[in-house]
Steps between C-alpha positions, in 0.01 A plus 500: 500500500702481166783298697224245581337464160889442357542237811172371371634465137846363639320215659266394255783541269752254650117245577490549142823395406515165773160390225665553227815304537261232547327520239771559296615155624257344417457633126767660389838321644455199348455611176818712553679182553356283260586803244861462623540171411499625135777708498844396417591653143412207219420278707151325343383392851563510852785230643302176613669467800396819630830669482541892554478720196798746627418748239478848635186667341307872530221435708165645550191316717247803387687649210905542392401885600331449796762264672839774368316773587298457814632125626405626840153667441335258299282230660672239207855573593826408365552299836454193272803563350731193409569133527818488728424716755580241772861533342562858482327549804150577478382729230385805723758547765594188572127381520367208301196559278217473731660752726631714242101498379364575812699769544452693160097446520521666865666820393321510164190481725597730728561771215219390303253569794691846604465629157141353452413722866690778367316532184160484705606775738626746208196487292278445823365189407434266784588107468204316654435146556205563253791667215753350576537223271411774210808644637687237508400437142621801385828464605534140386394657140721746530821334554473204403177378248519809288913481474448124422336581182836613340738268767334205582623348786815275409623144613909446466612425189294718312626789301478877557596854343725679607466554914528873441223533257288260692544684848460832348183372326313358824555824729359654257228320467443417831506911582262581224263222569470642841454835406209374220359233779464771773337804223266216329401395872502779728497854339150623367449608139532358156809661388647321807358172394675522119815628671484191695453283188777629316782499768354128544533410155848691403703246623343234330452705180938587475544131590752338720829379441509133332789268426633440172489128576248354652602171492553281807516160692231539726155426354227723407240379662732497839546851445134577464426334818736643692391848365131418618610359858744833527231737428211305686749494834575858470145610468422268830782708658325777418167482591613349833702833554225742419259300714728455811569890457141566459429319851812663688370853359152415633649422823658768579299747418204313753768566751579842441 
């Protein structure tokens, strides 16, 4: 029975991931690009004609964190990677960026779903059809609203801390926003509830790594869209995966 409800999670994990890429190019890929057009050192504008901006650059569709440290678990994956990739050969072995996308948001779905099924089967909580957006939800706060608050999600071009800081700072946070999300939600009891709270807000409260420059070429308000249409995309990504895990749960357990 467990091998089925994993199956289950596997499946509505990779359906999952198929939406997302969509969405994501719909939303979030072109404001990738038109971010890209900005880099290029001093440069006050992008070239008129169109030209490449060959500039290499530390990338991050969800967050600089999220992309180093999990490029191939989060559902805004460093699959967008760089101008050039017909060049060097595709940016994801030897795919282009569509492919390279498609790929990422499959495993990250996959993975996603098996530890969202995991998490209901250790603390015997059932995803429905009726929960499971509430579950889905949860994880999206979990690793990816909640982390935002200290590393909003980045376009190229923009500046960072230090990569070590930043990935040390967002397991963190992602871990203890788990642990506060699953004692405020599921275990009984007030202490649990202020427990909850404070592992929540700890994070937050220490503050995450910022730049000592935060100047850039790419425009605010470009930056604020994209971090709207990043989080927005995710969140459909994850209410589609607790739902479609919901319904395979369901399933199954009519046929048992």
């Amino acid at each position: 029975m467990i091998v089925r409800y994993l199956l289950a999670a596997l499946v509505a994990g990779l359906f999952s991931g198929v939406l997302m890429t969509a969405a994501q190019e719909a939303r979030v890929v072109p404001l990738i690009l038109h971010a890209e057009e900005f880099e290029g050192g001093d440069e006050e504008a992008p070239a008129a004609d169109g030209a490449e901006q060959g500039a290499s650059h530390e990338h991050s569709s969800l967050s600089a964190t999220l992309a180093e440290v999990a490029s191939y678990l989060s559902p805004v994956s460093v699959a967008y990677a760089h101008d050039g990739e017909e060049e060097e050969g595709g940016i994801m072995f030897g795919m282009n960026r569509f492919s390279g996308t498609l790929i990422a948001n499959l495993v990250a779905g996959a993975g996603f779903g098996l530890l969202l099924a995991g998490v209901s089967l250790v603390t015997g909580n059932p995803i429905t059809v009726a929960n499971g957006a509430l579950w889905g939800a949860a994880g999206w706060l979990a690793v990816h609203m909640l982390p935002a608050i200290g590393l909003p999600p980045e376009l190229p071009g923009f500046p960072a801390a230090d990569l070590t800081q930043r990935q040390i700072w967002w397991v963190l946070t992602v871990l203890l926003s788990a642990a506060g999300l699953y004692l405020l939600f599921l275990k009984p009891g007030i202490v649990a509830k202020i427990v909850g709270i404070v592992l929540i807000a700890a994070p937050q409260v220490y503050g995450a790594p910022q730049p000592g420059d935060i100047s850039s070429n790419v425009p605010a308000v470009l930056g604020a869209e994209f971090a709207v249409a990043a989080l927005a995309t995710t969140l459909f990504f994850w209410i589609v995966l607790g739902l479609s895990l919901g319904f395979a749960n369901e399933k199954i357990a009519k046929a048992a």
